[in-house]
C-alpha positions in Angstrom: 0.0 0.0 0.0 1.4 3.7 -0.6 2.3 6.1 1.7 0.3 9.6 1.1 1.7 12.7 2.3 1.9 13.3 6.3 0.6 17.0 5.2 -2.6 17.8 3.0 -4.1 20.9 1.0 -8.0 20.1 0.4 -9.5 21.8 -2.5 -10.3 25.2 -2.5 -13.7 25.7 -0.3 -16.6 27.9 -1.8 -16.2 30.0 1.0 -12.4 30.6 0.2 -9.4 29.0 1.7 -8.3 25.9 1.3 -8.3 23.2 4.8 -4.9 21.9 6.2 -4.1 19.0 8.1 -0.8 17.3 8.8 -0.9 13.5 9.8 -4.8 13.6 9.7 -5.3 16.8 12.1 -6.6 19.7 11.2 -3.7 22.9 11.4 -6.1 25.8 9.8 -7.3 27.4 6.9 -4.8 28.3 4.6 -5.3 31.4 2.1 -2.3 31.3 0.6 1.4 29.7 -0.1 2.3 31.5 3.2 -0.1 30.4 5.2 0.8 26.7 4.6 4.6 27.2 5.0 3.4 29.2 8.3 1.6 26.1 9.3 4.3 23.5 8.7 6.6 26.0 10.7 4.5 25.3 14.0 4.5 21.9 13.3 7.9 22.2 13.6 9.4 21.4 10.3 11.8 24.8 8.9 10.1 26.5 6.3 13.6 27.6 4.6 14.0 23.9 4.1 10.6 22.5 3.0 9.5 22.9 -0.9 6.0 23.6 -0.8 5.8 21.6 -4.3 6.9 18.3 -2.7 5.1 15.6 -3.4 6.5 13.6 -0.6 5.6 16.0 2.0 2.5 17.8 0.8 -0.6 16.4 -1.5 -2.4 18.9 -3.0 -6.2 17.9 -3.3 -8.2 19.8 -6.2 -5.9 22.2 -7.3 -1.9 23.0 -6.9 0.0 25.6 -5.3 -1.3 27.7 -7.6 -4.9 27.4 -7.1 -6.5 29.7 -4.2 
């Protein structure tokens, strides 16, 4: 069986934002690139290390980094 991601962008909601969680808990509502690397930061992992576009950390559900 494979591994997903420990951390996960949902799609975008209808109300704006799109939900985090990391390892199946929900962190916040991110509204941007900076609000997920702010995230990962209090979960302890250094966001001047982590690439927001890695598919081994992060799976991006209904859109990519891109999509707000």
């Amino acid at each position: 069986m494979a591994e997903h991601p420990p951390v996960v962008v949902h799609p975008p909601s209808p109300s704006g934002g799109r939900r985090v969680t990391i390892r199946g808990e929900i962190v916040g509502l991110a509204h941007g690139p900076g609000d997920v690397a702010e995230f990962l930061r209090r979960a302890g992992l250094d966001e001047n290390v982590v690439a927001l576009d890695d598919p081994v950390l992060i799976e991006w559900r209904g859109g990519g980094l891109e999509v707000w």
